[in-house]
C-alpha positions as CSV (number, residue, x, y, z in Angstrom):
1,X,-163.2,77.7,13.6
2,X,-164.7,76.3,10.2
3,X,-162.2,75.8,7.3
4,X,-162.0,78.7,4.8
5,X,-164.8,78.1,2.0
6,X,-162.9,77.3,-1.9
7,X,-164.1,80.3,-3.7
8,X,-164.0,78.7,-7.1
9,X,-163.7,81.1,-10.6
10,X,-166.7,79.3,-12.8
11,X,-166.3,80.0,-16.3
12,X,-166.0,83.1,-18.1
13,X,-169.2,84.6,-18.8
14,X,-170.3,87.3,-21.6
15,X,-168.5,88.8,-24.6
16,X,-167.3,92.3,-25.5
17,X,-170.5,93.1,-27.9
18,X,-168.7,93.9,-31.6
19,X,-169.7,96.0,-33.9
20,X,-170.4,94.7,-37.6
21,X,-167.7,95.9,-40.2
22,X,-168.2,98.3,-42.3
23,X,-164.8,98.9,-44.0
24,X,-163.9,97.0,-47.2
25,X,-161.6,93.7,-45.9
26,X,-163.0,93.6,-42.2
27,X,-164.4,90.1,-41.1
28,X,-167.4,90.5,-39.5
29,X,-166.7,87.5,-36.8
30,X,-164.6,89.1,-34.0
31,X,-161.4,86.6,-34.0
32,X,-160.2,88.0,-31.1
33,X,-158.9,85.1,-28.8
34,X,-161.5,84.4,-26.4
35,X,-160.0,85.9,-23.0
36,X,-159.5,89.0,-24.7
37,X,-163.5,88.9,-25.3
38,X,-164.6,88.1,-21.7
39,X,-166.1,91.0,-19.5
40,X,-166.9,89.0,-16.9
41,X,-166.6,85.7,-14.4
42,X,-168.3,84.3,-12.1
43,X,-166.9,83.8,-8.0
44,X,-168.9,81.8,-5.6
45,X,-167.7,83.0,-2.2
46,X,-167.4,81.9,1.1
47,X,-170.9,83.1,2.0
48,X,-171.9,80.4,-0.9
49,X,-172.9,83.5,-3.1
50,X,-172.4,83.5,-6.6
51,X,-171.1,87.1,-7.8
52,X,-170.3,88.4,-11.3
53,X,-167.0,90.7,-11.4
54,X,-164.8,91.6,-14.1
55,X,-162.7,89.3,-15.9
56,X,-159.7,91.4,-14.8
57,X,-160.2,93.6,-11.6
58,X,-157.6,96.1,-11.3
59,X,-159.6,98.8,-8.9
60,X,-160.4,97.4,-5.6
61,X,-161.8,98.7,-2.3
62,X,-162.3,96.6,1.5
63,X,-165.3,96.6,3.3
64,X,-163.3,97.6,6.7
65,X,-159.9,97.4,8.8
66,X,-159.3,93.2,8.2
67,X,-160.3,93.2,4.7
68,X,-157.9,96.6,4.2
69,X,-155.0,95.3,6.2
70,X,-154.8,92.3,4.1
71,X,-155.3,93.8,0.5
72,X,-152.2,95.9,1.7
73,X,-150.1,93.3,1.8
74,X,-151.4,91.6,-1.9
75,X,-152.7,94.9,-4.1
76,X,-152.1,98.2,-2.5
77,X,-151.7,99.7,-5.8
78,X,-155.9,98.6,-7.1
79,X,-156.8,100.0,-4.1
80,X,-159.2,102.8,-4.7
81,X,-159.5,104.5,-1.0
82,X,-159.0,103.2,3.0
83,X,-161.8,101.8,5.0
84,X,-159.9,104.3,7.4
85,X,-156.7,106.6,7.9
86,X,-153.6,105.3,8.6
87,X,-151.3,106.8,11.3
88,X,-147.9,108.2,10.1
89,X,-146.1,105.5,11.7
90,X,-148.3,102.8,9.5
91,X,-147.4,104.9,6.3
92,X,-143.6,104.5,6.8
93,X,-144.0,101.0,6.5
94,X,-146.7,100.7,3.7
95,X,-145.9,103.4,1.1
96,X,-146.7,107.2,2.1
97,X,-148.5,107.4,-1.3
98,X,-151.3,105.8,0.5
99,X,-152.3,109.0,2.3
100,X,-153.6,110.7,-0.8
101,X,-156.5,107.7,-1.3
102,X,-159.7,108.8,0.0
103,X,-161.1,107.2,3.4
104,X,-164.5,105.6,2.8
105,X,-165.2,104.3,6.6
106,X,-166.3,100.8,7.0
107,X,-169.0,98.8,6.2
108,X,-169.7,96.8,9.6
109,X,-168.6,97.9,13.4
110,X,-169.4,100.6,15.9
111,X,-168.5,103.1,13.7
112,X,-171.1,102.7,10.7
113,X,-169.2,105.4,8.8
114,X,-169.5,103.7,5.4
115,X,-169.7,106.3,3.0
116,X,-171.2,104.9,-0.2
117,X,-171.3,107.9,-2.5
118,X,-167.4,108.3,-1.5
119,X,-166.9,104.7,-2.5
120,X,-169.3,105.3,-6.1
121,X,-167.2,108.6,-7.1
122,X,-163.6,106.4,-6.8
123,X,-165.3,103.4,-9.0
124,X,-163.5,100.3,-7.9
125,X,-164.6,97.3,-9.7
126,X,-165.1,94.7,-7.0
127,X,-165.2,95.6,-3.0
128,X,-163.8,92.8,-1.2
129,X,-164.8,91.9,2.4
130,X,-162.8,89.5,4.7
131,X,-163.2,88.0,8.4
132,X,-165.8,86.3,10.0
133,X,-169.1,85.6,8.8
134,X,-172.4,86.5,10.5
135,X,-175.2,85.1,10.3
136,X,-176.9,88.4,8.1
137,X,-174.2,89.0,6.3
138,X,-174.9,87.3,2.8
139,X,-178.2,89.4,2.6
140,X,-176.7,92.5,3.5
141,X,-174.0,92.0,0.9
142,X,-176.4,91.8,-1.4
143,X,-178.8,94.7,-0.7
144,X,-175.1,96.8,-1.1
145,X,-174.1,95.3,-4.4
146,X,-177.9,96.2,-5.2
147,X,-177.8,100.3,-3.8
148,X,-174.3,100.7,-5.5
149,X,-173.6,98.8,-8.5
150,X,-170.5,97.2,-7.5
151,X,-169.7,93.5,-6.8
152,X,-169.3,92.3,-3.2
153,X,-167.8,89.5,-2.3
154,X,-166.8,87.8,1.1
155,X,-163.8,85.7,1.9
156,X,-164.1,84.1,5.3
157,X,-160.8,84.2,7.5
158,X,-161.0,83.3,11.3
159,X,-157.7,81.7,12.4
160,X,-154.5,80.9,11.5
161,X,-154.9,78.1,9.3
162,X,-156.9,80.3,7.1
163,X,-154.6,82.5,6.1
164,X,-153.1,80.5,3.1
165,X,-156.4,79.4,2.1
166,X,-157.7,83.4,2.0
167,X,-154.2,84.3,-0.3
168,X,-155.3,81.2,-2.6
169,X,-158.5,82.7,-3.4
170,X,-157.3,86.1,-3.6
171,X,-155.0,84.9,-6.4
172,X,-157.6,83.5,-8.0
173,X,-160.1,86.6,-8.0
174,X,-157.1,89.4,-8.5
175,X,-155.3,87.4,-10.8
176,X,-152.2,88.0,-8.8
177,X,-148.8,86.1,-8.3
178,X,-147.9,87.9,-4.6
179,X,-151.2,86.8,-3.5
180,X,-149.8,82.7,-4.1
181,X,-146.5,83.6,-3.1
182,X,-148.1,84.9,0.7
183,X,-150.4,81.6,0.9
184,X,-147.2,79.6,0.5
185,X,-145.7,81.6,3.3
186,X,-148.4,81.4,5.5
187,X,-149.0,77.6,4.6
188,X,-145.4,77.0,5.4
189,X,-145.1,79.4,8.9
190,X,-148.0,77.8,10.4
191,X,-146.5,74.3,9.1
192,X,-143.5,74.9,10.9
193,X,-144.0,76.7,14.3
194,X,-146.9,73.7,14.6
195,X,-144.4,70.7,14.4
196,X,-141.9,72.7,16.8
197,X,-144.4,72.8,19.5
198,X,-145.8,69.6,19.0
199,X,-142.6,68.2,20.2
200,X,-142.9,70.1,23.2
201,X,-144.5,67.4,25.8
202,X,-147.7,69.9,26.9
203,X,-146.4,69.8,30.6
204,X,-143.5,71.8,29.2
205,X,-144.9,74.5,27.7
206,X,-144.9,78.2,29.4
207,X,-147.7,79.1,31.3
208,X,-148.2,82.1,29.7
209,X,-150.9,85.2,29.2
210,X,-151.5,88.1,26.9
211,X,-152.2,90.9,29.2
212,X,-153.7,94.6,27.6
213,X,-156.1,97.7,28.8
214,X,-154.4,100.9,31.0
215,X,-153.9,98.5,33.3
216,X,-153.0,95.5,31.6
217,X,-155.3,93.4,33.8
218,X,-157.3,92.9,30.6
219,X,-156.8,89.1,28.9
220,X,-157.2,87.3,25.7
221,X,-158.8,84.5,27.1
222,X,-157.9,80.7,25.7
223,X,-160.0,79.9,23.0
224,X,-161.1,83.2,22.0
225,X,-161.3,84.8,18.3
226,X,-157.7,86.2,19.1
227,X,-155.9,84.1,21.3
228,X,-154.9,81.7,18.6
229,X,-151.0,82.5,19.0
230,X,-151.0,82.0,22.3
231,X,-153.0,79.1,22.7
232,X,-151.4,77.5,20.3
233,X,-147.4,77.9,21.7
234,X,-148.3,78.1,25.0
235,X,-150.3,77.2,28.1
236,X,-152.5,80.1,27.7
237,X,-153.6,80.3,31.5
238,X,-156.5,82.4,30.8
239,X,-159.8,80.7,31.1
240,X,-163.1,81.9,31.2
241,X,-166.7,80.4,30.7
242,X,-167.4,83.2,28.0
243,X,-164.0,84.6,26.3
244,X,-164.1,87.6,24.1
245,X,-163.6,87.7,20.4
246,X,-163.1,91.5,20.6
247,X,-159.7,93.5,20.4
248,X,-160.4,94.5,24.4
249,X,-160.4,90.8,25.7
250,X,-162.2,90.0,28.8
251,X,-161.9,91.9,32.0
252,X,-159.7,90.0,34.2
253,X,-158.5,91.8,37.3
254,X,-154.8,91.3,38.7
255,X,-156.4,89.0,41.8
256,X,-157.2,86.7,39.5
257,X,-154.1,87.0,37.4
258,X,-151.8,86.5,40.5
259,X,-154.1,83.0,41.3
260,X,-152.9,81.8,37.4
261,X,-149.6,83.6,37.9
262,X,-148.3,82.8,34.6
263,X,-144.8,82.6,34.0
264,X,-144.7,84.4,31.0
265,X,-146.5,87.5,30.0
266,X,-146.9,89.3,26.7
267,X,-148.2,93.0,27.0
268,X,-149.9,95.0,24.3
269,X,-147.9,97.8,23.1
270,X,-149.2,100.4,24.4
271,X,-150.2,98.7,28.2
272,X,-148.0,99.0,31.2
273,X,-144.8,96.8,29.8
274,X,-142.9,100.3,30.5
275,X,-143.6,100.7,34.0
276,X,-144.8,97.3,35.4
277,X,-141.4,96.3,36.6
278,X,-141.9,98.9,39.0
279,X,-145.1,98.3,40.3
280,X,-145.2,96.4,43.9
281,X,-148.9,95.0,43.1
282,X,-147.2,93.1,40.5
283,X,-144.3,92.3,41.9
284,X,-144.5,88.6,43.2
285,X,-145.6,87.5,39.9
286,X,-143.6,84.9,38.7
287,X,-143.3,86.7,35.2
288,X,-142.5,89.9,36.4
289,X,-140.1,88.4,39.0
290,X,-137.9,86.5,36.9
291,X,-138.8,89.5,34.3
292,X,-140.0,86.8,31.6
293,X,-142.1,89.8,30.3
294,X,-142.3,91.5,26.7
295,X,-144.0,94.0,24.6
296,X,-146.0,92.5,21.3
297,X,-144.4,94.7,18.3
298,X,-147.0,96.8,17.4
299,X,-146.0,98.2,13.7
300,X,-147.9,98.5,11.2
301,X,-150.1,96.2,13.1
302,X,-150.0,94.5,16.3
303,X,-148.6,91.3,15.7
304,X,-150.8,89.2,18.0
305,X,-154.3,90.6,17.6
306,X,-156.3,93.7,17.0
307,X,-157.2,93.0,14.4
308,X,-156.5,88.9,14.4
309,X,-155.7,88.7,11.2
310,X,-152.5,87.9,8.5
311,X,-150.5,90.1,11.0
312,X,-150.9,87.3,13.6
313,X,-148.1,85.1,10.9
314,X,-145.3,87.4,11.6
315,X,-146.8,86.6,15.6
316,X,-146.6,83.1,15.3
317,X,-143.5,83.0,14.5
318,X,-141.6,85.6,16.7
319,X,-143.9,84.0,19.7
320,X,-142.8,80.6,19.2
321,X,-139.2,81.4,19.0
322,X,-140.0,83.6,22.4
323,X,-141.3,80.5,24.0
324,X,-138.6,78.1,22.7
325,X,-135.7,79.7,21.8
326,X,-133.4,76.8,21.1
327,X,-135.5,74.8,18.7
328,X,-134.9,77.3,15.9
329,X,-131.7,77.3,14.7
330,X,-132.5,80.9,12.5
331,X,-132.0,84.5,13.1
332,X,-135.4,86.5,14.2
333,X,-134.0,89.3,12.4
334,X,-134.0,87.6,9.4
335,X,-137.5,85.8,9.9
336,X,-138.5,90.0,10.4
337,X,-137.1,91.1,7.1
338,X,-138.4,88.5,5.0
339,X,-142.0,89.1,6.7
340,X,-142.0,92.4,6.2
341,X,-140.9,92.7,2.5
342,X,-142.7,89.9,1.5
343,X,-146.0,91.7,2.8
344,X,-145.1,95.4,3.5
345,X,-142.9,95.7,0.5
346,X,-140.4,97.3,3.1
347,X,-136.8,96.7,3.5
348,X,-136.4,96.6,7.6
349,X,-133.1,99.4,8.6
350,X,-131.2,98.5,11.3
351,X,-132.9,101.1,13.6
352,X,-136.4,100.2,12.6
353,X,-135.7,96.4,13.6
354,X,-134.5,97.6,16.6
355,X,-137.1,99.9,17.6
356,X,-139.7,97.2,16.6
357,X,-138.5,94.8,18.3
358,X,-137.7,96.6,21.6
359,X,-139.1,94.7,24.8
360,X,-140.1,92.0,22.6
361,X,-136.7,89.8,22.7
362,X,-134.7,88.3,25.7
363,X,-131.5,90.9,26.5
């Protein structure tokens, strides 16, 4: 994946237009200090687009699900409405205040539910898109900031090295201190789960796969858009000539998962980690033999994938202590509770750690 593009604040542009005095003693210059006279700046996202927003942005909105999930974790309070609803279970985590903003529906994706006039009548000042770039998307940012008045700007985010680089620049367009306190974090997770495994000789490393679907005989195949956990701690045993960057991963089939037979398997949430134990076609897998199986924690996002995005940190670093346990001399719980009040603003009970983190730890 391409490194994250610097998205650079230019110079302030523009005054607050005064009015000449008129009462005895007034100066007529403005002697205001100069940032108290700027109505605007200048960005130049990662799309290479040069966008004028307000000096100070405090009402915000996200183009869709990624560019929500992360503003959620940096500004939840400038957020003007959802790109879509979130369950009950999400809003015990991320404030239950969120369920009075309006949903707007998202910009890109099947759904094509953006709801423009919803997003006019709320007013934020600046709608803030983040993922991957295509290849149309710089015009069609445009011809929105045209049809609805409102800045649009793009921060591209495609892996987990990006994630620090995507906090930096939302500090610098929201003005905001948690933003550079999650880049740190993420700079420093990736930093240390990647010098763990590099002294792990490769031949080492657990043959592993993320299994999901009904059936979980669908795969996130190695080097796809959201297999970069895996792949990164493990032997992801997955390959295919074409793997999928969507949240559905290729079709797989358990034939061709006994052939890899992985050693150690990682379930979606809501697959078959409950019952597969039980389950003779999958018996003589080595996983499911030595029961070196788990459940990916799921709330308020799944922490692999779906989307791939800054949940995947939290991932990283519960999946690398799964893989080598005794080259982290910490306490997953406490990794956990720092995550999630760092970015959810959420003090973890006892009971919800537990719950979380059921079938995702070795009994």
């Amino acid at each position: 994946m391409s490194a994250v593009a610097a998205l650079a604040v230019a110079a302030s542009l523009g005054a607050c237009g005064g009015t000449p005095a008129a009462e005895s003693g007034q100066q007529a210059d403005d002697q205001r200090p100069a940032a108290e006279q700027a109505a605007t700046r200048v960005v130049t996202d990662s799309l290479g687009r040069e966008v004028e927003i307000p000096a100070e942005v405090e009402r915000i909105a996200a183009s869709g699900p990624v560019a929500q999930q992360v503003l959620l974790t940096v500004a939840p309070e400038k957020m003007v409405g959802l790109s879509g609803e979130l369950t009950d279970e999400q809003l015990a985590y991320l404030g239950e205040d969120l369920a009075d903003l309006p949903v707007f529906g998202q910009i890109y994706g099947g759904k094509g539910d953006f709801n423009r006039e919803a997003v006019a009548a709320a007013d934020p000042q600046l709608i803030i898109d983040i993922g991957e770039a295509k290849d149309s998307l710089a015009e069609e940012l445009d011809t929105l900031q045209e049809q609805i008045g409102i800045p649009c700007v793009h921060i591209d985010s495609t892996d987990l090295h990006s994630y620090a680089e995507l906090y930096d620049q939302l500090a610098d367009i929201l003005d905001s201190e948690k933003a550079a306190e999650l880049a740190e974090y993420c700079r420093d997770a990736v930093a240390e789960v990647e010098a763990v495994v590099a002294e792990v000789p490769e031949g080492e490393r657990p043959r592993a796969a993320y299994l999901l679907g009904d059936t979980g005989t669908n795969a996130m195949a190695r080097g796809g858009f959201q297999s970069g956990i895996i792949d990164l701690c493990s032997e992801n045993v997955v390959v295919v000539d074409d793997p999928s960057s969507s949240g559905k991963g290729n079709e797989i089939g358990l034939e061709q998962i006994a052939l890899w037979d992985p050693e150690l398997i990682v379930f979606v949430g809501d697959s078959i980690y409950d019952t597969v134990g039980d389950e003779p076609a999958w018996a003589e897998l080595a996983a499911i033999t030595s029961g070196n199986y788990f459940r990916a924690p799921s709330v308020p996002y799944n922490w692999i994938s779906m989307p791939a995005s800054v949940n995947q940190i939290i991932g990283l670093q519960w999946y690398a202590r799964l893989c080598y346990p005794e080259r982290f001399d910490d306490d997953l719980r406490d990794v956990v509770g720092e995550y999630y009040r760092l970015f959810y603003g959420h003090d973890l009970t006892d009971e919800e750690y537990d719950a979380l983190m059921r079938g995702a730890v070795r009994e």
